[in-house]
C-alpha positions as CSV (number, residue, x, y, z in Angstrom):
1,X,17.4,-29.1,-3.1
2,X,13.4,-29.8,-3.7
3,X,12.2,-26.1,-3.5
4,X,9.7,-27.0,-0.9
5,X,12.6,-27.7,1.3
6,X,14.3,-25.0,0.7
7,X,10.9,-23.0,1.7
8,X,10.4,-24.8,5.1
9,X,14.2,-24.6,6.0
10,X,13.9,-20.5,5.7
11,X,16.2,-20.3,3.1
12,X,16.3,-17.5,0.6
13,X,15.0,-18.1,-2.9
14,X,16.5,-16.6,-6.4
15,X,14.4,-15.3,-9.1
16,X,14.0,-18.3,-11.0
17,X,13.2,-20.0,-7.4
18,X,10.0,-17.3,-6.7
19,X,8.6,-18.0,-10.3
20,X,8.6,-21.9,-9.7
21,X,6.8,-21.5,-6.9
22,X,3.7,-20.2,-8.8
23,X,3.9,-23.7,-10.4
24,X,3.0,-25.6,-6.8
25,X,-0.8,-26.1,-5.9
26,X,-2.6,-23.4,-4.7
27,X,-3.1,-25.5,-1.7
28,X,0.4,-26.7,-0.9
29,X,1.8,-23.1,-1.6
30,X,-0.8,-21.6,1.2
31,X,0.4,-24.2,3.6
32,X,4.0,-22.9,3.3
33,X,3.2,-19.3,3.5
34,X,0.8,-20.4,6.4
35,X,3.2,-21.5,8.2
36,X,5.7,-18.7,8.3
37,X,2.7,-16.5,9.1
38,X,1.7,-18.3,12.0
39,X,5.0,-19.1,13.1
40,X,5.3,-14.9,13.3
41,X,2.1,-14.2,14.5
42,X,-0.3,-17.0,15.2
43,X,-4.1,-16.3,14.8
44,X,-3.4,-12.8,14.8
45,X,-5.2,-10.4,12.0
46,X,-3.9,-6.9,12.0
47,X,-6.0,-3.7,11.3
48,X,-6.3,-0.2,12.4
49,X,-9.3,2.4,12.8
50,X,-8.2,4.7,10.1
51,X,-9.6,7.4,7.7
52,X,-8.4,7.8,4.2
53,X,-8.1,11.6,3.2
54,X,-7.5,12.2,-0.8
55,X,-7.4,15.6,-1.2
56,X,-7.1,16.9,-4.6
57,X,-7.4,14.3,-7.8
58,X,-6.5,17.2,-9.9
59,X,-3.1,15.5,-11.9
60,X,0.1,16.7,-13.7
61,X,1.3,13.0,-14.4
62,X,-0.8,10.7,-16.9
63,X,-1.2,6.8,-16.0
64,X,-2.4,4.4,-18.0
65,X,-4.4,2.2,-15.2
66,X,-5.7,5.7,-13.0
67,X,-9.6,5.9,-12.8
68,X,-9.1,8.7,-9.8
69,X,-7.3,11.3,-11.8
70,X,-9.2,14.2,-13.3
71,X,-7.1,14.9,-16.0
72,X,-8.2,12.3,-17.7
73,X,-11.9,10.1,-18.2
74,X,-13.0,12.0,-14.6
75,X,-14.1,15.7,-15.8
76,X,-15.2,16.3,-11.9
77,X,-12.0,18.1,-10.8
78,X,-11.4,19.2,-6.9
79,X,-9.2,20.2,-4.8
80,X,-9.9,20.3,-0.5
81,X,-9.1,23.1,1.4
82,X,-6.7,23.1,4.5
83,X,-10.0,23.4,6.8
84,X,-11.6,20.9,5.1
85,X,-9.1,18.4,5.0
86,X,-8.7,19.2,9.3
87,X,-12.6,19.0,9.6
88,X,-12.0,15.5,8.0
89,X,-9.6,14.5,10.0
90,X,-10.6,15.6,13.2
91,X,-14.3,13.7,12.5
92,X,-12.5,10.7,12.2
93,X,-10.0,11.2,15.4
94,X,-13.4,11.7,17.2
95,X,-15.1,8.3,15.6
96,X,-11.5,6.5,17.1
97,X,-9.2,6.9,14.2
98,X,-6.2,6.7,15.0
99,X,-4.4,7.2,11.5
100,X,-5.0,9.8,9.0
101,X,-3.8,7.7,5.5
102,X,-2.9,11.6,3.0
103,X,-2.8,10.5,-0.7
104,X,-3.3,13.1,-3.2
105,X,-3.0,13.2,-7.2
106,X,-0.1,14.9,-8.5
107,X,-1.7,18.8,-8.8
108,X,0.3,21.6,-10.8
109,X,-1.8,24.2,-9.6
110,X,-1.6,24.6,-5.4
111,X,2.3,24.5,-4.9
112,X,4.5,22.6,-2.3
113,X,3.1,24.7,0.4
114,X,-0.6,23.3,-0.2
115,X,0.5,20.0,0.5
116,X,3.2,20.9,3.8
117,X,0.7,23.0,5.4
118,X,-2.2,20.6,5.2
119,X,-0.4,17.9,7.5
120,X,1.0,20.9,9.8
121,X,-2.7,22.2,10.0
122,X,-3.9,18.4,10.9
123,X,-1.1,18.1,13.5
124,X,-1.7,21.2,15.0
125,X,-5.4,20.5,15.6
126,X,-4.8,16.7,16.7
127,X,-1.6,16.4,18.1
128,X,-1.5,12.5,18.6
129,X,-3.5,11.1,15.4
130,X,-0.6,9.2,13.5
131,X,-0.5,11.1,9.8
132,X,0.7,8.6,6.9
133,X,0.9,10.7,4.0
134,X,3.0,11.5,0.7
135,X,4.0,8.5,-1.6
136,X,7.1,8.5,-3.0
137,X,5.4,9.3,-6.9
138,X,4.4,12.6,-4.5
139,X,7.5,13.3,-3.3
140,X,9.5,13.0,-6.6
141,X,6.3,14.8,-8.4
142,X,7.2,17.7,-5.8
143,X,11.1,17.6,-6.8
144,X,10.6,17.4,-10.5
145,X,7.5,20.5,-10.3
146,X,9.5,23.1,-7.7
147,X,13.0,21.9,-7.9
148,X,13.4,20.6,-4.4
149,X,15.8,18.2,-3.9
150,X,14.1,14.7,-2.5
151,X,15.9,15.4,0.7
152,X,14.0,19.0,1.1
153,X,10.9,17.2,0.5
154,X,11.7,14.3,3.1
155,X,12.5,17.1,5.7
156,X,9.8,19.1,4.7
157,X,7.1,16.4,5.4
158,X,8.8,15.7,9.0
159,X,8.9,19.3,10.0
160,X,5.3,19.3,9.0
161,X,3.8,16.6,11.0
162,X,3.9,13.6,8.4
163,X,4.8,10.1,10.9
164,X,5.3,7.4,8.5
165,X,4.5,6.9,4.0
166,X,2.7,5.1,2.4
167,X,4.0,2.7,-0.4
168,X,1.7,3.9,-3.0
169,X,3.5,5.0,-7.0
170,X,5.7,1.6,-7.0
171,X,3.5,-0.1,-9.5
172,X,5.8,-2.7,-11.0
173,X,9.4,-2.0,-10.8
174,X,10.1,-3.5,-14.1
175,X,11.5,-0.6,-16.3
176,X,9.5,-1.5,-19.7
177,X,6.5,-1.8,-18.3
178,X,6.7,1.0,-16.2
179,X,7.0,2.9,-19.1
180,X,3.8,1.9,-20.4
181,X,2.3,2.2,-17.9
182,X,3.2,5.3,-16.3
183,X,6.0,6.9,-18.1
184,X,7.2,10.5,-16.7
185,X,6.4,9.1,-13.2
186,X,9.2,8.4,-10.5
187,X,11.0,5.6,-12.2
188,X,12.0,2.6,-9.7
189,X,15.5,3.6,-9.4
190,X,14.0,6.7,-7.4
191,X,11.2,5.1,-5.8
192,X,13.5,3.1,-3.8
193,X,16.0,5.7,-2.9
194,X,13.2,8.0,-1.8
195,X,12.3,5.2,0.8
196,X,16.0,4.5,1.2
197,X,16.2,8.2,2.8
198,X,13.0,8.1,4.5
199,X,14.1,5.1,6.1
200,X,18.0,6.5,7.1
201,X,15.7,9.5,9.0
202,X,14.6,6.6,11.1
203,X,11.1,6.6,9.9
204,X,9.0,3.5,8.4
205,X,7.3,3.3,5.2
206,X,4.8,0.6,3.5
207,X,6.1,-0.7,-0.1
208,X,3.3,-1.7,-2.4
209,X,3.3,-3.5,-5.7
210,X,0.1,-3.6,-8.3
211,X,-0.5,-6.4,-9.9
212,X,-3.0,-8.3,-12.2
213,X,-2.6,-5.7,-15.2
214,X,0.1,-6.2,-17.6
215,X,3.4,-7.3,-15.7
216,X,4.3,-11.2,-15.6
217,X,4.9,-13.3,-12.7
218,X,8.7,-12.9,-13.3
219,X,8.0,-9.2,-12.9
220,X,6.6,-10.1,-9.7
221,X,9.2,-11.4,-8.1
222,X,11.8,-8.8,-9.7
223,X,9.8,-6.3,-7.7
224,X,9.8,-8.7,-4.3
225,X,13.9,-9.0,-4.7
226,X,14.4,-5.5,-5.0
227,X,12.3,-4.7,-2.3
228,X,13.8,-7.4,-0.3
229,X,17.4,-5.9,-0.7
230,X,16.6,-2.5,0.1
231,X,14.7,-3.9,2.6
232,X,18.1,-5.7,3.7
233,X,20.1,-1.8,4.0
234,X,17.2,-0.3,6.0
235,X,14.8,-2.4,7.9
236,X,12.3,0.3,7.0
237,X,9.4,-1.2,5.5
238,X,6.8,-2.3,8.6
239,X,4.7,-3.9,5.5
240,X,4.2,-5.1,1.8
241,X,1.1,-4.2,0.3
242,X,0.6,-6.6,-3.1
243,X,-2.3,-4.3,-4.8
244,X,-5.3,-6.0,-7.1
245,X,-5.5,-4.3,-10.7
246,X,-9.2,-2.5,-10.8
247,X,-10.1,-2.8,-14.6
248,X,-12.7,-0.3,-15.0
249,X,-12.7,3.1,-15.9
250,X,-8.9,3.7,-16.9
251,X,-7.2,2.8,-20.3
252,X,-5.3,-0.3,-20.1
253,X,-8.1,-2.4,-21.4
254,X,-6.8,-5.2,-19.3
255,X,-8.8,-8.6,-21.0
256,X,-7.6,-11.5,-19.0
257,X,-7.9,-10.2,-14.9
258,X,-6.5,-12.4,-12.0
259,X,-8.2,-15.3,-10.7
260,X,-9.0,-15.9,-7.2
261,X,-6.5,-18.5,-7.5
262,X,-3.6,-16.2,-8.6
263,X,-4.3,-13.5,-6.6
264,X,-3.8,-16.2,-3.2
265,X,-0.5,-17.5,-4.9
266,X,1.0,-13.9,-5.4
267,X,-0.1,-13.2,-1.7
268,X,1.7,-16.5,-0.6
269,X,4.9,-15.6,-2.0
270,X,5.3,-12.2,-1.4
271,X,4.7,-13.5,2.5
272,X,7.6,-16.6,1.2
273,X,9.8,-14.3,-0.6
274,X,9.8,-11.2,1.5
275,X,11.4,-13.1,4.3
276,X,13.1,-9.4,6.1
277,X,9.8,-7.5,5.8
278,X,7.3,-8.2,8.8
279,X,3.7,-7.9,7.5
280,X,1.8,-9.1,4.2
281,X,-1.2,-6.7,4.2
282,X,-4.2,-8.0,1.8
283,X,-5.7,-4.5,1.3
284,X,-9.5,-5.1,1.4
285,X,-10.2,-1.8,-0.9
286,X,-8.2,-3.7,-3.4
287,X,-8.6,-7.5,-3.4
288,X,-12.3,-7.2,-1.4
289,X,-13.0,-8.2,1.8
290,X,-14.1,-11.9,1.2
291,X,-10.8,-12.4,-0.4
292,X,-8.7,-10.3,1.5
293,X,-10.5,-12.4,4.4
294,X,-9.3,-15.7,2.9
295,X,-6.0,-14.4,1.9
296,X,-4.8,-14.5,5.9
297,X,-5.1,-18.2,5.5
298,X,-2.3,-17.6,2.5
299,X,0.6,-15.8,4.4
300,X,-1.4,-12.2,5.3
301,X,-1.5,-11.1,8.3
302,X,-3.0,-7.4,7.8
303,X,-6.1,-5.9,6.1
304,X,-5.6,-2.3,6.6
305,X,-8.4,-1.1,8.8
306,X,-11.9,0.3,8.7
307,X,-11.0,3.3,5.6
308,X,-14.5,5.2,6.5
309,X,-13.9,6.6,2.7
310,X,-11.9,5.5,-0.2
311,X,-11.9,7.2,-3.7
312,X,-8.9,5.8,-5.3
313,X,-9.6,2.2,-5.7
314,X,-13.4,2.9,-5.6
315,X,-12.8,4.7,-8.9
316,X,-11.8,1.8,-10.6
317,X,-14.4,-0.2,-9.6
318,X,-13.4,-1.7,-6.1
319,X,-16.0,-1.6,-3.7
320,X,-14.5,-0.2,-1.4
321,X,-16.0,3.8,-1.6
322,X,-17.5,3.7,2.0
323,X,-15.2,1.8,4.0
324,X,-16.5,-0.8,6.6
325,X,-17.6,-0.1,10.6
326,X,-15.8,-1.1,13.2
327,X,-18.1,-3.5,14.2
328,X,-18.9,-5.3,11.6
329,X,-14.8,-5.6,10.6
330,X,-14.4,-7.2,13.7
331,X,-16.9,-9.7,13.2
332,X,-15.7,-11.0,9.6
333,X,-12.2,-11.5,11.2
334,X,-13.7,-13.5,13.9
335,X,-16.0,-15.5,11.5
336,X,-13.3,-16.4,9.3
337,X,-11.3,-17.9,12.2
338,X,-8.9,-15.1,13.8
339,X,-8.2,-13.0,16.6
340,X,-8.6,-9.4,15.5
341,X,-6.1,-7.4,16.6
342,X,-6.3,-3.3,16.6
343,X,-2.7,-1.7,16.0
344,X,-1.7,1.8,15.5
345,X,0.2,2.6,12.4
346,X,3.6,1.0,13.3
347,X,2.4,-2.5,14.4
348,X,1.7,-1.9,18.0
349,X,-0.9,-3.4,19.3
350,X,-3.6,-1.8,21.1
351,X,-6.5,-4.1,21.6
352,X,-7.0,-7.5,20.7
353,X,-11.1,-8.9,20.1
C-alpha cells in the first residue's frame, strides 16, 4: 500500500516505514502530520506558566554532548540550598506558575536526602504548585550511588511531593551510540522500565529523545517504536519531547547540525509515528521559538511554557537562558495563527487566549 495511504488511513508504520517517510517532501509530510494534529486538537497550542529550577550542576556521570555539567569544560560548580530552591519556587508560584520543572546534574556529594527533601520542602510551602522533577538518568543515578532499588526511589519521590517526571536522560535509545555518548549512564533498557513503574503508580511522565548529534534517522524511529510500545503497556506518557542537539560548549564536535528542514520532518513523524502518545511538544529552549512556532504547523501541538530561567540548554548555546513573558508568548502563538491555550502539567486546560 502507497505509504501515504497508509498514513491517512491511521495505520501503524514498521521501522523501515518511519525512515521512508523522511524521503517525502517537507511539505507533503507536514500536511500529514497536520492533519492528525488538527484532527486531535484543532488550532489549539499548548503551554504552561512554568519555572525551571536546576539545582546543582555539580556531576558524577560524564556525557559527551553536556555543556551544563561542572565536571567537565564549566569550572563554576554549585549546588542550591533547600531555602533557596523554595525561595525560587515560591517567586514563581507568586508570578502564576503553576509548575515547578526539578532537574538537577547527577551530584556525588549531597546524598539522596538533598534531593527528597528539596521537593518536600517546596510542597510544604506551596501545596498546590504541580512539581515535575527527577529524570529517569536521576533516579537510576540515585540507585547505582546509595543502593536504592528504583522502586525506593519511585516511592521516595511520591512521598516527597514529586506530581509527574520529566523525560529528560533518554538521549537516543540505540545501544552503540549511547555508549558514546553517554556511557555509565542509565542504559535504555532501564530508562524505560523506570517509566514503566512510574507509570504502574498511576502517574504520568514526558519521554524525550535528542537528536541532531550523532544518531541516524533509523535511530530515530528505533527510539519512537520503543517508546510507542511501552507506551502501548502503560498509557503513561501525556507527551514526546523530540530535543535539538546544542553544539557548543560540550565535546562531540558535531560538524554537520540539522537543518530547519530536518528538524520539521523529525517533528512530523514523531506526531505520525507516535500514534498512542497525545502531545508533540517542540520545546522552544531547544529548537527556538521561531521554529518551535513553525513546528505546530508540522504535527506539534505544545511548546512548553514561559521557563522564566533555563541553564541546561542555554549552556549549550540555545537561547533560551531567560525564558519568555507571559505576554509576549501569548502573542507569538496568536501571530503565527493559533489559539493559545494555558494547561497545567497534565494537559488540562485552564484558559484559552
Amino acid at each position: 500500500m502507497d505509504l501515504i495511504q497508509k498514513v491517512r488511513n491511521r495505520e501503524r508504520l514498521t521501522q523501515s516505514e518511519g525512515e521512508a517517510l523522511y524521503a517525502l517532501d517537507l511539505y507533503a509530510l507536514g500536511e500529514l502530520a497536520d492533519e492528525i494534529r488538527q484532527e486531535k486538537y484543532g488550532k489549539k497550542s499548548y503551554f504552561n506558566i512554568n519555572r525551571h529550577i536546576n539545582p546543582t550542576n555539580v556531576c558524577a556521570d560524564v556525557c559527551k554532548f553536556c555543556a551544563y555539567s561542572a565536571s567537565r569544560k564549566n569550572p563554576n560548580q554549585y549546588t542550591m540550598s533547600h531555602e533557596k530552591i523554595v525561595e525560587t519556587a515560591q517567586h514563581a508560584w507568586d508570578k502564576g506558575a503553576k509548575e515547578v520543572h526539578i532537574v538537577s546534574a547527577h551530584n556525588p556529594h549531597d546524598g539522596a536526602g538533598w534531593y527528597m527533601g528539596a521537593f518536600q520542602k517546596v510542597r510544604e510551602a506551596l501545596p498546590d504548585i504541580h512539581i515535575k522533577a527527577m529524570t529517569a538518568a536521576e533516579v537510576d543515578f540515585l540507585h547505582r550511588q546509595y543502593g536504592l532499588s528504583y522502586d525506593e526511589v519511585l516511592d521516595q519521590m511520591i512521598e516527597s511531593g514529586v506530581d509527574s517526571m520529566p523525560g529528560g536522560g533518554a538521549e537516543i535509545f540505540d545501544e552503540a551510540v549511547r555508549e558514546y555518548l553517554c556511557k555509565g549512564k542509565v542504559t535504555s533498557a532501564q530508562w524505560l522500565e523506570i517509566h514503566r513503574k512510574w507509570h504502574e503508580r498511576g502517574r504520568e511522565s514526558n519521554a524525550t529523545m535528542l537528536f541532531g548529534h550523532i544518531e541516524s534517522r533509523a535511530h530515530r524511529i528505533d527510539h519512537m517504536l520503543r517508546l510507542r510500545d511501552l507506551q502501548d503497556e502503560t498509557g503513561g506518557f501525556n507527551a514526546f519531547v523530540p530535543l535539538v542537539y546544542q553544539k557548543e560548549n560540550n565535546f562531540l564536535k558535531v560538524k554537520d547540525f540539522p537543518t530547519g528542514q530536518e528538524i520539521l520532518k523529525t517533528y512530523a513523524i514523531s506526531r505520525i509515528v507516535l500514534d498512542n502518545i497525545p502531545h508533540i511538544k517542540a520545546y522552544w529552549a531547544s529548537a527556538s521559538i521561531g521554529l518551535a512556532l513553525i513546528a505546530q504547523e508540522f504535527g506539534c501541538d505544545d511548546l512548553d511554557g514561559t521557563i522564566e530561567k533555563e541553564s541546561i540548554q542555554s549552556a549549550a548555546g540555545a537561547a533560551s537562558a531567560k525564558g519568555l513573558d507571559l505576554e509576549n508568548f501569548v502573542a507569538l502563538i496568536q501571530d503565527a495563527g493559533f489559539i493559545p491555550i494555558e494547561r497545567d502539567s497534565l494537559y488540562n486546560e485552564l484558559r484559552v487566549y
